[in-house]
BASEGU-724809 format. One record per residue: x, y, z of N, C-alpha, C, O in turn; residue number from 1. Coordinates in steps of 0.2 Angstrom, whole numbers. Example, Ala and Ser with C-alpha at 12.3 -4.5 7.8 and 13.67 -1.06 7.14 Angstrom:
BEGIN
nc1  nc2  nc3  cac1  cac2  cac3  cc1  cc2  cc3  oc1  oc2  oc3  resi
66  -28  39  62  -22  39  66  -16  39  71  -17  42  1;
64  -11  35  68  -5  36  64  0  39  67  6  40  2;
***
This chain:
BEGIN
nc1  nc2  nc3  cac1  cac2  cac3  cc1  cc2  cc3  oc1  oc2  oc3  resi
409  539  363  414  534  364  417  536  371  417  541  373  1;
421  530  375  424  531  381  428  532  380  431  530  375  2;
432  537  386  437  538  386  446  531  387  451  529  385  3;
439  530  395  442  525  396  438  518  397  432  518  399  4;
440  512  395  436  508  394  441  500  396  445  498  392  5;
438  497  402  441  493  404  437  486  406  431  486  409  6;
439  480  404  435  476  402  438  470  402  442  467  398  7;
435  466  410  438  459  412  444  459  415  447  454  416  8;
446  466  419  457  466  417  455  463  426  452  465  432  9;
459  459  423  466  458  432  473  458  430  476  455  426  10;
475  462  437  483  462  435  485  459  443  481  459  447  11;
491  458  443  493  454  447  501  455  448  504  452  444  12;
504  458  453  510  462  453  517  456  453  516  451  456  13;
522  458  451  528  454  452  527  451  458  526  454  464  14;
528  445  457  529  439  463  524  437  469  525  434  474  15;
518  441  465  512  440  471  507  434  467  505  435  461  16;
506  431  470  501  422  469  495  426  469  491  423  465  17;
492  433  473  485  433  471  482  439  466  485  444  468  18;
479  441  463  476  447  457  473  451  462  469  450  466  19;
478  458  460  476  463  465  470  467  463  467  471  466  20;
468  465  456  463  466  452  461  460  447  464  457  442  21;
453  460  450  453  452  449  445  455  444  440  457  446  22;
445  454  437  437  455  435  435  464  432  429  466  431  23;
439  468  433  435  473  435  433  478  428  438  480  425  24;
429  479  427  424  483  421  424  489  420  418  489  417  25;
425  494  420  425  502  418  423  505  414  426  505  408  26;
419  508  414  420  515  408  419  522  410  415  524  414  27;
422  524  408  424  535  409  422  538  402  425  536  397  28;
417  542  402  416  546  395  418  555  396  416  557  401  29;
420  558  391  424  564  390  420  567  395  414  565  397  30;
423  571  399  420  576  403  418  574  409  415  577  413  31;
418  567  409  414  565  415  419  563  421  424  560  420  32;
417  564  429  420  563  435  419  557  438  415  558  442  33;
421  553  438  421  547  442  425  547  449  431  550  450  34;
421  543  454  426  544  461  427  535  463  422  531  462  35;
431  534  464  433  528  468  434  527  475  438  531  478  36;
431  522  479  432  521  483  433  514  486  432  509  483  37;
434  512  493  435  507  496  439  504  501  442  509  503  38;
440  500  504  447  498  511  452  499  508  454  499  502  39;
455  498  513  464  498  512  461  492  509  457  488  510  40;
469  493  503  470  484  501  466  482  496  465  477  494  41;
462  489  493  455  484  491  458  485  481  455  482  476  42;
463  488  480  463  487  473  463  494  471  466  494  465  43;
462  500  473  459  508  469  468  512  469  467  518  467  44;
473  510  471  481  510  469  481  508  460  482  511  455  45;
480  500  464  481  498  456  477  500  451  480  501  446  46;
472  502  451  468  503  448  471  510  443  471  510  437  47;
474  515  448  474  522  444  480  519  442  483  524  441  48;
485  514  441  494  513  438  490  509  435  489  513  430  49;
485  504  433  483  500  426  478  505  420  476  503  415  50;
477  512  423  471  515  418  477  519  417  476  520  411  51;
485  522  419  488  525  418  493  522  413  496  527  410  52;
494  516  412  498  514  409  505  509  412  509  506  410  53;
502  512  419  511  511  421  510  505  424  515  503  427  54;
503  498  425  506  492  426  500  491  421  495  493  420  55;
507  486  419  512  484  417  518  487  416  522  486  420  56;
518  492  409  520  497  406  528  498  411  534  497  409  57;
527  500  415  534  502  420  536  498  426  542  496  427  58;
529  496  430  533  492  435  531  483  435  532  479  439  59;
527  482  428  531  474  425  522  471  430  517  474  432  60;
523  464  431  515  461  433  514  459  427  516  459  421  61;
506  456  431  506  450  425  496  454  423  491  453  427  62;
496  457  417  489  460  416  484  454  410  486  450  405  63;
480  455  412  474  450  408  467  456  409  465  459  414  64;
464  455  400  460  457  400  461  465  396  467  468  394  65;
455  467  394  458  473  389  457  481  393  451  482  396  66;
462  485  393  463  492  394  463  497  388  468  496  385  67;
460  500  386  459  505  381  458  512  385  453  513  389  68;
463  517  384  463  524  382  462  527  379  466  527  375  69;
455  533  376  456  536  371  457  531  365  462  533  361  70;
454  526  364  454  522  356  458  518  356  458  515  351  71;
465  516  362  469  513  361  472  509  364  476  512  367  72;
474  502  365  475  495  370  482  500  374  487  501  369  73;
483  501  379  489  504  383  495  502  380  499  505  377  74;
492  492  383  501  490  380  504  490  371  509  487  369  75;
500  494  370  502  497  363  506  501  361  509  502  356  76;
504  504  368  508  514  367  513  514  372  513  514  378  77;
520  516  366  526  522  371  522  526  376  517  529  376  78;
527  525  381  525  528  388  523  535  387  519  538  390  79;
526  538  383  525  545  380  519  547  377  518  553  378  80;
516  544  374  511  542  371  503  541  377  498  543  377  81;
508  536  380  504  536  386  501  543  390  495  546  392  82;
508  545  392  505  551  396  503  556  393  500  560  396  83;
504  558  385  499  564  384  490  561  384  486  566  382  84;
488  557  386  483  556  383  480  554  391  474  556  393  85;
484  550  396  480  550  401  488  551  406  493  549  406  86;
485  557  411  489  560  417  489  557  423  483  558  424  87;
492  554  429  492  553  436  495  559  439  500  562  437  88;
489  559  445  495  565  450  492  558  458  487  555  460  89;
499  559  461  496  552  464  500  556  474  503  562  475  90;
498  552  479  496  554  484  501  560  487  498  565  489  91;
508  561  487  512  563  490  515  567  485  519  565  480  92;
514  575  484  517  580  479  526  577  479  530  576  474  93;
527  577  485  535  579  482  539  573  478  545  574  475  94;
535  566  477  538  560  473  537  564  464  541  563  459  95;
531  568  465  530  571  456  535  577  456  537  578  450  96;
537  580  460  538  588  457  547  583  455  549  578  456  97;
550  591  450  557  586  448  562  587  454  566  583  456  98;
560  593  457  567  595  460  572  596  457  577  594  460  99;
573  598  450  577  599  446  576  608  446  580  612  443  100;
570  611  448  568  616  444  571  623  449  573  622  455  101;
570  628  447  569  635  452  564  639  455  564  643  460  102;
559  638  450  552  639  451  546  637  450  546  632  446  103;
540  638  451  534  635  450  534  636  442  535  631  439  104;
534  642  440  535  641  432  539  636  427  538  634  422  105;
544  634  430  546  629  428  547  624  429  550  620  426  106;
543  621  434  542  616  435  537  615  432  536  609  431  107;
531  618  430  527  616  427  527  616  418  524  612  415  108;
531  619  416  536  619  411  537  612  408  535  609  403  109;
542  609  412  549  605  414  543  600  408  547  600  403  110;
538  596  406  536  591  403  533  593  397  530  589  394  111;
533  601  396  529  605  387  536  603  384  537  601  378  112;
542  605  389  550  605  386  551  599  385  553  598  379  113;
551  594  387  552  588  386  550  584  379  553  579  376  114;
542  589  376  540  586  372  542  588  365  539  586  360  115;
547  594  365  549  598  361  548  602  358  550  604  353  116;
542  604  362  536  609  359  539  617  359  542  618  364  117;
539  622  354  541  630  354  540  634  362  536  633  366  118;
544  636  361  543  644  366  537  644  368  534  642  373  119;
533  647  362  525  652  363  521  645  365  517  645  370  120;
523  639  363  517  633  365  518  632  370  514  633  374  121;
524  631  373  526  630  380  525  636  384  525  635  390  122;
524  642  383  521  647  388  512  647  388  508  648  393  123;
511  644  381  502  644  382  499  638  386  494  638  388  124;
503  634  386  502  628  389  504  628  398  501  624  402  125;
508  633  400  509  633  406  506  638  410  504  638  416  126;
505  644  404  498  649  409  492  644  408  490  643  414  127;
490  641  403  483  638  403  482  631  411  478  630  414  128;
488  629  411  487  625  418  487  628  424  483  627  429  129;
492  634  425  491  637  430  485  640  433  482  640  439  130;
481  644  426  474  646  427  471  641  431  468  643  436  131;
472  632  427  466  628  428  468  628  438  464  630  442  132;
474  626  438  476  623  443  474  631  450  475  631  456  133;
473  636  448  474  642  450  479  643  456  479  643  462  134;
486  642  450  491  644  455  495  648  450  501  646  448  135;
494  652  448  498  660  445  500  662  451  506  661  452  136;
498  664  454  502  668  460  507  667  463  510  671  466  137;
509  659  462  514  656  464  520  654  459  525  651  462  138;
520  655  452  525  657  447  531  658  448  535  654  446  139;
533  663  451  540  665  455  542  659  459  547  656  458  140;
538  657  462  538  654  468  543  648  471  540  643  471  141;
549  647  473  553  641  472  548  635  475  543  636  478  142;
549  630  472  546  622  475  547  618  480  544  613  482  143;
551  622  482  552  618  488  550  624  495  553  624  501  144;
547  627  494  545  634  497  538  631  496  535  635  492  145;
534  627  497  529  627  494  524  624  504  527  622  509  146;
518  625  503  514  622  507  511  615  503  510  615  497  147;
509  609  507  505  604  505  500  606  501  498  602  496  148;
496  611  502  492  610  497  492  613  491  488  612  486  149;
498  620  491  501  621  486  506  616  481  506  615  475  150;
508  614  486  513  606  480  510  604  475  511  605  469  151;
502  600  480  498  597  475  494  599  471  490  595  470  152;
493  606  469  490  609  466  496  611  460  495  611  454  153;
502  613  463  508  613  456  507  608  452  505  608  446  154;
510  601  455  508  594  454  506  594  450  510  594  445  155;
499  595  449  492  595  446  494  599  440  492  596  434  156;
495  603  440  496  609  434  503  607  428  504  609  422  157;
507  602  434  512  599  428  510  593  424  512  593  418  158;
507  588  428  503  586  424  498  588  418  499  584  413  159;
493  594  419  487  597  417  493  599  410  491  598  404  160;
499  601  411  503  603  405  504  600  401  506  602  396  161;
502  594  402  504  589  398  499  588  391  500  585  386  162;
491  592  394  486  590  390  482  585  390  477  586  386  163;
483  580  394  479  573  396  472  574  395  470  579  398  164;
468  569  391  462  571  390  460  567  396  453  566  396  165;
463  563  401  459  560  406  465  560  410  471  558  408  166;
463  563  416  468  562  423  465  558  429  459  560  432  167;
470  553  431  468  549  437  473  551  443  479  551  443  168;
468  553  448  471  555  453  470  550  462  465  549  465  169;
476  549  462  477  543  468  476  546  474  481  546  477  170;
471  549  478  471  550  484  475  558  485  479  559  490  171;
474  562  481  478  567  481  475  572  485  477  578  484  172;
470  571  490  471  576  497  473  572  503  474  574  509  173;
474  569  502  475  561  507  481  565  514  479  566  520  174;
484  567  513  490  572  515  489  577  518  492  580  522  175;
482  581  515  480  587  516  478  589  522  476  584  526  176;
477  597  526  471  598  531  467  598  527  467  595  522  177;
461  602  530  454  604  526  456  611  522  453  613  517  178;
461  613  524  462  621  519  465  617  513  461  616  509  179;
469  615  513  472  611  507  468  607  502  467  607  495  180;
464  603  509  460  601  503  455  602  499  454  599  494  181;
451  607  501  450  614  497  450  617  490  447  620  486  182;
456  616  493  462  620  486  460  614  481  458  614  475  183;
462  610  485  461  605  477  457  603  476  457  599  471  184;
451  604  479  442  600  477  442  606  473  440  605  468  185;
442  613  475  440  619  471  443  617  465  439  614  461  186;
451  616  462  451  617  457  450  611  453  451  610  447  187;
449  606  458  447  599  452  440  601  448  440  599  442  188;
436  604  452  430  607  450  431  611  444  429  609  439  189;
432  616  444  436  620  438  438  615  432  437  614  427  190;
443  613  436  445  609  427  440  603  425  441  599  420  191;
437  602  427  430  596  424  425  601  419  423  601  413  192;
425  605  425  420  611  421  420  617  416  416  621  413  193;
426  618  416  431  622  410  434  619  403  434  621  398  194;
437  611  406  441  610  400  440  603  397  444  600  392  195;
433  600  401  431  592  398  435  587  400  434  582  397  196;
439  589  404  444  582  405  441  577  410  438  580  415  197;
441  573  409  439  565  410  442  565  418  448  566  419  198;
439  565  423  443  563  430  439  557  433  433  556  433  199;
446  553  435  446  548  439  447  548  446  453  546  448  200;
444  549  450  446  552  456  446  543  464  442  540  467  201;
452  544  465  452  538  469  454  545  478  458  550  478  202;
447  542  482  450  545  488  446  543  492  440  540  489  203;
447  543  500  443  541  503  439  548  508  436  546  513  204;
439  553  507  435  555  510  428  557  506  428  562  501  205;
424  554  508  419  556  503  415  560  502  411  559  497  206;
414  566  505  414  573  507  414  576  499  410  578  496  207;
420  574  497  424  577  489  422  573  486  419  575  481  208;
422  565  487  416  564  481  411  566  480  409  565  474  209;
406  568  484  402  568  484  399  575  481  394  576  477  210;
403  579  483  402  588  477  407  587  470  409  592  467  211;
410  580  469  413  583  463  411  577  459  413  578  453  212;
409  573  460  407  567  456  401  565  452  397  562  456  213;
400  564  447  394  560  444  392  555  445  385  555  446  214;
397  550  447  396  543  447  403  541  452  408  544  450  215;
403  538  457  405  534  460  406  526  460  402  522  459  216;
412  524  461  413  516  461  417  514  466  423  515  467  217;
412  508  470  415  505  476  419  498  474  417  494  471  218;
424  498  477  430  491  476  431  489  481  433  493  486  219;
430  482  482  432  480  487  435  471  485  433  467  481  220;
442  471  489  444  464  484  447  464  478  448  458  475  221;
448  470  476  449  469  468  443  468  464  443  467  458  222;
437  468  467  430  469  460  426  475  462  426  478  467  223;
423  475  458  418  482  458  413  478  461  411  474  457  224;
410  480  468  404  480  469  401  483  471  396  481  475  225;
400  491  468  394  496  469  396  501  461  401  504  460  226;
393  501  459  394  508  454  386  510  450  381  508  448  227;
389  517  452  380  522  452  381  527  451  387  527  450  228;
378  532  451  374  539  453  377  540  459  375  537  464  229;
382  546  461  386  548  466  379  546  470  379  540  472  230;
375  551  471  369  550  478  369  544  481  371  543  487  231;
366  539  476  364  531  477  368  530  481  367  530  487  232;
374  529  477  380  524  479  381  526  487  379  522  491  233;
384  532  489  384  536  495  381  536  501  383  536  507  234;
375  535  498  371  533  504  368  527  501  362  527  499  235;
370  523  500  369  517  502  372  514  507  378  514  508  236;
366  509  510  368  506  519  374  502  520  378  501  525  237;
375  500  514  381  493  515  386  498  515  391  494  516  238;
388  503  514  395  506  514  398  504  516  403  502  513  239;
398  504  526  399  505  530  405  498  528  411  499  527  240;
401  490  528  402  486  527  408  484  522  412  479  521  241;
407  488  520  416  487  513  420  493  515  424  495  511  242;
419  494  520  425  500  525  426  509  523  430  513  523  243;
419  508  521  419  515  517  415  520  523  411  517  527  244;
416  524  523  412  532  527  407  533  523  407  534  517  245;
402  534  525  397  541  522  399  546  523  403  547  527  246;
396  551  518  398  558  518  394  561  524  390  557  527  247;
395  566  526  393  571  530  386  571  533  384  570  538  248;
383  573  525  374  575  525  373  569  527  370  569  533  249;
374  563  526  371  556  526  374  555  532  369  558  531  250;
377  554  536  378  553  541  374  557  549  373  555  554  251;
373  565  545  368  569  547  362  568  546  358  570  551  252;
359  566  543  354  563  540  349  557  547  344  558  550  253;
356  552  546  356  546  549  355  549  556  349  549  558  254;
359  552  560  355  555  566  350  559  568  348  558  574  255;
348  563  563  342  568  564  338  563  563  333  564  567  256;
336  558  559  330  552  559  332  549  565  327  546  567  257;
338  549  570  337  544  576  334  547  580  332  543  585  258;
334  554  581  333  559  586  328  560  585  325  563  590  259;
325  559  577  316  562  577  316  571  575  312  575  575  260;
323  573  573  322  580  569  320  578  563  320  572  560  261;
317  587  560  317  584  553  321  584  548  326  585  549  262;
320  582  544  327  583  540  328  590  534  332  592  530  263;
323  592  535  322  599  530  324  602  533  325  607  529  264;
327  603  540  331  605  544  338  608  542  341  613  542  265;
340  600  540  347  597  538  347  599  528  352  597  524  266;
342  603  527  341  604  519  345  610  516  348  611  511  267;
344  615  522  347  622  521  356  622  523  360  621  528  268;
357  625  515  367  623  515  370  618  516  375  617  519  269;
363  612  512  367  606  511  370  606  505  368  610  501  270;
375  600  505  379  603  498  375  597  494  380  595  492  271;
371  594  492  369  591  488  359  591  490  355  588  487  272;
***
């Protein structure tokens, strides 16, 4: 069964005349990585606030068409309800962290406490995310003492507390250098592969999707017009054409064929 499973939806924000999501079809099954992509504007914002619940749900719009999470129509479910089962961590660390808290342990804390869960749950639930998140080391650490790719690796681990059997994440190295984003392609990887959680991954450098995804999905306009096999999709020619990048190798690729290298060349400590 899918995790997530989306089916005709367009939603259509307060007061906007056009569907920022017009038609678009989905499915996510346990454990599996999806990456998103496409132009500014093209709908993959909305996309992760319609799979998370939160439009409609919080910031109101007009949705058509069916959303199912884990077995269940969204506009069904208490927001609470909502977030244990599917998590956002969205582009900018400092709109998620509370700023209420004194350390990285408690801020990662701050949503097991909310749920009323004991002491002992609440301590095994926030080493288990720190692990995934691999930021133990940072436990002491105030939050606002943090570097960018520290934040969004906290972020991640207060969400990851929550226990979300699918987490959509919005462009969350977007912000990053390369060391940062690093940090967080490592541990995205880790937690797919340790704990089965469903990722949605919306980003534009395609580099990360391309070593962290199964399957990829291009949008442009509000509809899905590419969805495949990370490879396929990535290197296929029209990329270019819906405002999307090739990754690296494929772009490597493309000029070692224009210059007449071989490409077996380009084979050694490639990441795909």
């Amino acid at each position: 069964m899918s995790l997530v499973d989306l089916r005709g939806v367009r939603y259509r924000y307060a007061g906007a005349s056009d569907w920022a999501l017009d038609g678009i079809d989905l499915t996510v099954s346990p454990g599996e990585v999806v990456g998103v992509c496409g132009p500014n504007d093209a709908g993959k914002s909305t996309l992760c606030l319609v799979v998370a619940g939160l439009a409609p749900g919080s910031i109101g719009g007009s949705l058509e068409g069916s959303v199912v999470v884990d077995g269940a129509e969204t506009r069904t479910l208490a927001p609470y309800a909502i977030a244990q089962r599917c998590g956002i961590l969205f582009q900018n660390a400092s709109t998620q962290l509370t700023g209420t808290t004194s350390t990285v342990w408690e801020e990662i804390a701050f949503g097991p406490r909310n749920l009323g869960l004991d002491v002992d749950a609440i301590v095994e639930r926030v080493d288990w995310a720190m692990r995934l998140a691999r930021v133990e080391q940072l436990a002491s650490r105030p939050p606002d003492r943090l570097s960018g790719g520290q934040a969004q690796l906290v972020a991640l681990a207060a969400v990851l507390a929550l226990r979300p059997i699918i987490l959509v994440l919005d462009e969350p190295t977007s912000q990053l250098d390369p060391a940062g984003t690093n940090l967080v392609g490592e541990s995205l990887a880790g937690l797919a592969a340790d704990s089965g959680t469903a990722l949605v991954i919306v980003e534009h450098k395609t580099d990360l999707l391309d070593r962290l995804c199964q399957r990829v999905v291009v949008i442009d306009g509000g509809r899905t017009v590419l969805d495949g096999p990370t490879s396929a999709v990535l290197e296929d020619p029209r990329l270019a054409g819906w405002g999307v990048e090739a990754p690296s190798r494929v772009r490597l690729a493309a000029l070692a064929a224009r210059r007449g290298v071989d490409p077996a060349i380009l084979a050694v400590g490639a990441v795909r």
